[in-house]
GUTOR-72646 format. One line per 2 residues: number of its first residue (from 0); their letters; for each residue x, y, z of N, C-alpha, C. Coordinates in Angstrom, 2 decimals. Layout:
REM GUTOR-72646
NUM = a = X:Y:Z:X:Y:Z:X:Y:Z ~ ...
END
This chain:
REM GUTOR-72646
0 = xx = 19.12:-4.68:0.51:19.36:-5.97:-0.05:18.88:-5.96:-1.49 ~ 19.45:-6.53:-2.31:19.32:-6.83:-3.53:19.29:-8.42:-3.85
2 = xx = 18.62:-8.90:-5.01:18.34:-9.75:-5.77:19.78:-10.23:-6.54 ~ 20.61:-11.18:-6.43:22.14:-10.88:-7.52:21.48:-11.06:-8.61
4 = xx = 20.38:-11.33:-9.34:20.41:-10.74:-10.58:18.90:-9.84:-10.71 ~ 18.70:-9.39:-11.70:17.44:-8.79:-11.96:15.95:-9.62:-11.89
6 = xx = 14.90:-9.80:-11.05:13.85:-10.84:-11.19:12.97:-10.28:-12.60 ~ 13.20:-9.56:-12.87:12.13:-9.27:-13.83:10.82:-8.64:-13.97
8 = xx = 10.48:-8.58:-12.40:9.27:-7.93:-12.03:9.34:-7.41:-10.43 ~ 8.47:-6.53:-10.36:8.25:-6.42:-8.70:8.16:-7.20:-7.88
10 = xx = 6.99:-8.19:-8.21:6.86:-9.47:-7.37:7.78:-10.43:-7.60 ~ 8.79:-10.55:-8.65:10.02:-11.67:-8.19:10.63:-10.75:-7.36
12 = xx = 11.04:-9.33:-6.69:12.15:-8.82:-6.36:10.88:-9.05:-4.99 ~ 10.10:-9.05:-4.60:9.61:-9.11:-3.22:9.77:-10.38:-2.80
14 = xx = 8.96:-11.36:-3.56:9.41:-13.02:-3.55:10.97:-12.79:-3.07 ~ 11.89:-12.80:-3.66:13.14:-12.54:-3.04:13.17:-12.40:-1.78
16 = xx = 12.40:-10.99:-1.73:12.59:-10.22:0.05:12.37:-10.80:1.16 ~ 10.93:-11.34:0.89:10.52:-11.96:1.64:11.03:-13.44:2.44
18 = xx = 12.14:-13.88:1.95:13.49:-14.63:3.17:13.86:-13.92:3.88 ~ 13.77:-12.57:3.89:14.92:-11.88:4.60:13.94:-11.05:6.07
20 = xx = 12.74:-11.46:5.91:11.58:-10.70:7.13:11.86:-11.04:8.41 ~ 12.16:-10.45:9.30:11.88:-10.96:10.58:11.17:-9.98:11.12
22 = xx = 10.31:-9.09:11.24:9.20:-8.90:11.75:7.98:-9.40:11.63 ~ 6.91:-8.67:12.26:5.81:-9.20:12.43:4.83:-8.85:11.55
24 = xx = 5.49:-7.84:10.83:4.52:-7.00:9.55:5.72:-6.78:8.81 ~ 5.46:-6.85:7.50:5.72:-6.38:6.26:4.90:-5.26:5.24
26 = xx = 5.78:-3.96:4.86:4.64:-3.28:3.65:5.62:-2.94:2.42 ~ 4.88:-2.93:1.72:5.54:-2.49:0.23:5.10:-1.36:-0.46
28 = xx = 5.78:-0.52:-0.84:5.24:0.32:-1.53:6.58:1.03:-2.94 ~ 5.76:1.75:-3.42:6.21:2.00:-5.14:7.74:2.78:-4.76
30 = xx = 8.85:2.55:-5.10:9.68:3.67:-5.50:9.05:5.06:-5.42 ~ 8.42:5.41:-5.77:8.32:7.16:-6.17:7.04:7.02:-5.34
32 = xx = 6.48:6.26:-4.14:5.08:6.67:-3.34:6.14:6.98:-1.80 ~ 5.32:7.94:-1.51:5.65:8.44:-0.22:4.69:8.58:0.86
34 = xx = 4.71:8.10:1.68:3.40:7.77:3.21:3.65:8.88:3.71 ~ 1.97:9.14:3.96:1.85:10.04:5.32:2.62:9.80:6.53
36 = xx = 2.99:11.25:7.16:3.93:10.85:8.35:2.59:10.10:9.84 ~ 1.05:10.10:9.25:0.61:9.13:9.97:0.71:7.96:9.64
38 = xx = 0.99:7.41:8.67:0.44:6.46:7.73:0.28:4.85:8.54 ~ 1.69:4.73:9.76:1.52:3.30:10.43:0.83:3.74:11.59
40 = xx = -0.15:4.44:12.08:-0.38:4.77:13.00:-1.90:4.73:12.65 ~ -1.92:4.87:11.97:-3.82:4.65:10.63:-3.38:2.68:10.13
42 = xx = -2.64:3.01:9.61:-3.10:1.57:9.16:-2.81:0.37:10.35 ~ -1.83:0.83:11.80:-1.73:-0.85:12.40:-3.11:-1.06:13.48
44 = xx = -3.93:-0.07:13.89:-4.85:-0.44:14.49:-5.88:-2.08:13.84 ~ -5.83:-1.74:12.73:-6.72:-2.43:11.43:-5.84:-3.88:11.24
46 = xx = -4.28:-3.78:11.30:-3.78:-4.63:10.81:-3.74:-5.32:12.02 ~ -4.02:-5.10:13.08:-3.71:-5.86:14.61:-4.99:-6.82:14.84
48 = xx = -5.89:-6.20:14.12:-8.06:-6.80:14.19:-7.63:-8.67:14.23 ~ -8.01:-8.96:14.67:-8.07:-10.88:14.88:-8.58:-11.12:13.23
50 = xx = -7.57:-11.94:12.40:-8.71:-12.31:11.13:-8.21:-11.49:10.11 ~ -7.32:-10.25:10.14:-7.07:-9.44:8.88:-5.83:-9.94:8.37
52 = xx = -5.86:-10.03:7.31:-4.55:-10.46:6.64:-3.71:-9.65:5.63 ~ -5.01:-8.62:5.42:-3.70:-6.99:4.65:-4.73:-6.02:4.88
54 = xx = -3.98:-4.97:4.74:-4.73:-3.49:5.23:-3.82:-2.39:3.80 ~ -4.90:-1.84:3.44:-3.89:-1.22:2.39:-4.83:0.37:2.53
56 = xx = -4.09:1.46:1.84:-4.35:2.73:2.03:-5.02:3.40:0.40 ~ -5.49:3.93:0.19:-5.58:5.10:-1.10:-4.47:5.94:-1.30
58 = xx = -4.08:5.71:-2.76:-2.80:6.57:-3.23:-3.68:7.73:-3.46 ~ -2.97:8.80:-2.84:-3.39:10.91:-3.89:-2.17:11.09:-4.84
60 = xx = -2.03:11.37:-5.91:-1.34:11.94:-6.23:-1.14:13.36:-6.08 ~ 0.43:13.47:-6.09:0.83:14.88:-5.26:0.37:16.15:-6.87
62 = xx = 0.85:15.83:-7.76:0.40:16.37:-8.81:-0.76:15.99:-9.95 ~ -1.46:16.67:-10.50:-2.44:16.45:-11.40:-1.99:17.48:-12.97
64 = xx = -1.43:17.26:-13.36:-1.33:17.99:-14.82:-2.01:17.41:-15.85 ~ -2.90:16.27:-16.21:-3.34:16.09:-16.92:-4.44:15.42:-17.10
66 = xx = -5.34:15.30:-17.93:-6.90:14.89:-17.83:-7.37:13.43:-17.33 ~ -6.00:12.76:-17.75:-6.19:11.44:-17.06:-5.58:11.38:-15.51
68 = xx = -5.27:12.55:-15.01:-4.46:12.46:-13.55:-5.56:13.05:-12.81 ~ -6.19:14.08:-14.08:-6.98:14.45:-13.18:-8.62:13.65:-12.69
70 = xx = -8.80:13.04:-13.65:-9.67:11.64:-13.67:-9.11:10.38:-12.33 ~ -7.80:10.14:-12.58:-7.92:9.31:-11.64:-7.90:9.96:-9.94
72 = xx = -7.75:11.17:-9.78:-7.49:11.76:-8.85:-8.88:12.07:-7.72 ~ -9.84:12.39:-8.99:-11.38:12.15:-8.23:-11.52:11.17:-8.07
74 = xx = -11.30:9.79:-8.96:-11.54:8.34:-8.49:-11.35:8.61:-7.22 ~ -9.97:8.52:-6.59:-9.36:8.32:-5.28:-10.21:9.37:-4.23
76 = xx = -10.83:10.79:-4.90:-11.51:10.88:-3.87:-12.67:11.08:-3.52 ~ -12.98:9.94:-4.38:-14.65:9.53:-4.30:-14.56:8.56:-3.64
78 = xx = -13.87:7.66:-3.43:-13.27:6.33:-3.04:-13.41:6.84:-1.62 ~ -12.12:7.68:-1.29:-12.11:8.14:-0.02:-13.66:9.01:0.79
80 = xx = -13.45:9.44:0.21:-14.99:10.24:0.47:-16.27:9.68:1.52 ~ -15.74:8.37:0.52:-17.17:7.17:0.49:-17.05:6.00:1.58
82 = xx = -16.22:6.83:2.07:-15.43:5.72:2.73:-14.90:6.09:4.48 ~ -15.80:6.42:5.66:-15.73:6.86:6.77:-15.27:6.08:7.34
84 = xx = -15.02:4.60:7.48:-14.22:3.43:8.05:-13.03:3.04:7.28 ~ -12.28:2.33:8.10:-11.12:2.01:7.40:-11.81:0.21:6.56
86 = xx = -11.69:-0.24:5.35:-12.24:-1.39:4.47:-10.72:-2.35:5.05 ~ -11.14:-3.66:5.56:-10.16:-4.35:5.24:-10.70:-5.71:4.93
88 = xx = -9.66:-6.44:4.17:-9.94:-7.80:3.56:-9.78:-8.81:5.05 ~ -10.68:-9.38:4.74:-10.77:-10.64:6.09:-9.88:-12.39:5.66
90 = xx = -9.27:-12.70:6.44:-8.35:-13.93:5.87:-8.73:-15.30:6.32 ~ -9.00:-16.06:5.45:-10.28:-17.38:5.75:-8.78:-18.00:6.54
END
C-alpha cells in the first residue's frame, strides 16, 4: 500500500498505514534494516507482558568501514553487552 501522494516523512507514510492494521501487533522498520530470523520470537514474549506498550531491539550494523561506524558499532555493543534482560517501556 502506498500513500497517493508523498507524506513527506516516515511518520506521515506510517500515520497513513496505520488505517490499514488489522492485527494485533504492528512493527516498523528501516528500508535497508533486516531482522534476525529470531527476531519475533525474542521480541513477542516481552510484547505479550500485561502493561507493555512497545518492545524494540538494538540495530548491528552488518558493515563497519569507517570511524564513525565503527564508533557507533561499540555503542550498540556496549548497550547490548550491558544488557542480560530484554528493557521494555511500561504504558501508564
Amino acid at each position: 500500500m502506498r500513500p497517493p501522494k508523498n507524506t513527506g516523512s516516515k511518520a506521515g507514510a506510517q500515520t497513513f498505514g496505520l488505517d490499514y492494521v488489522t492485527t494485533p501487533y504492528t512493527m516498523t522498520i528501516d528500508a535497508d534494516t533486516t531482522l534476525a530470523p529470531n527476531a519475533m520470537e525474542l521480541i513477542l514474549p516481552s510484547l505479550r507482558r500485561p502493561g507493555i506498550g512497545a518492545v524494540c531491539g538494538v540495530v548491528l550494523p552488518r558493515a563497519v568501514k569507517t570511524i564513525w561506524e565503527r564508533g557507533c558499532y561499540i555503542g550498540c555493543l556496549s548497550i547490548r553487552s550491558s544488557r542480560t534482560t530484554s528493557v521494555s517501556c511500561r504504558a501508564n
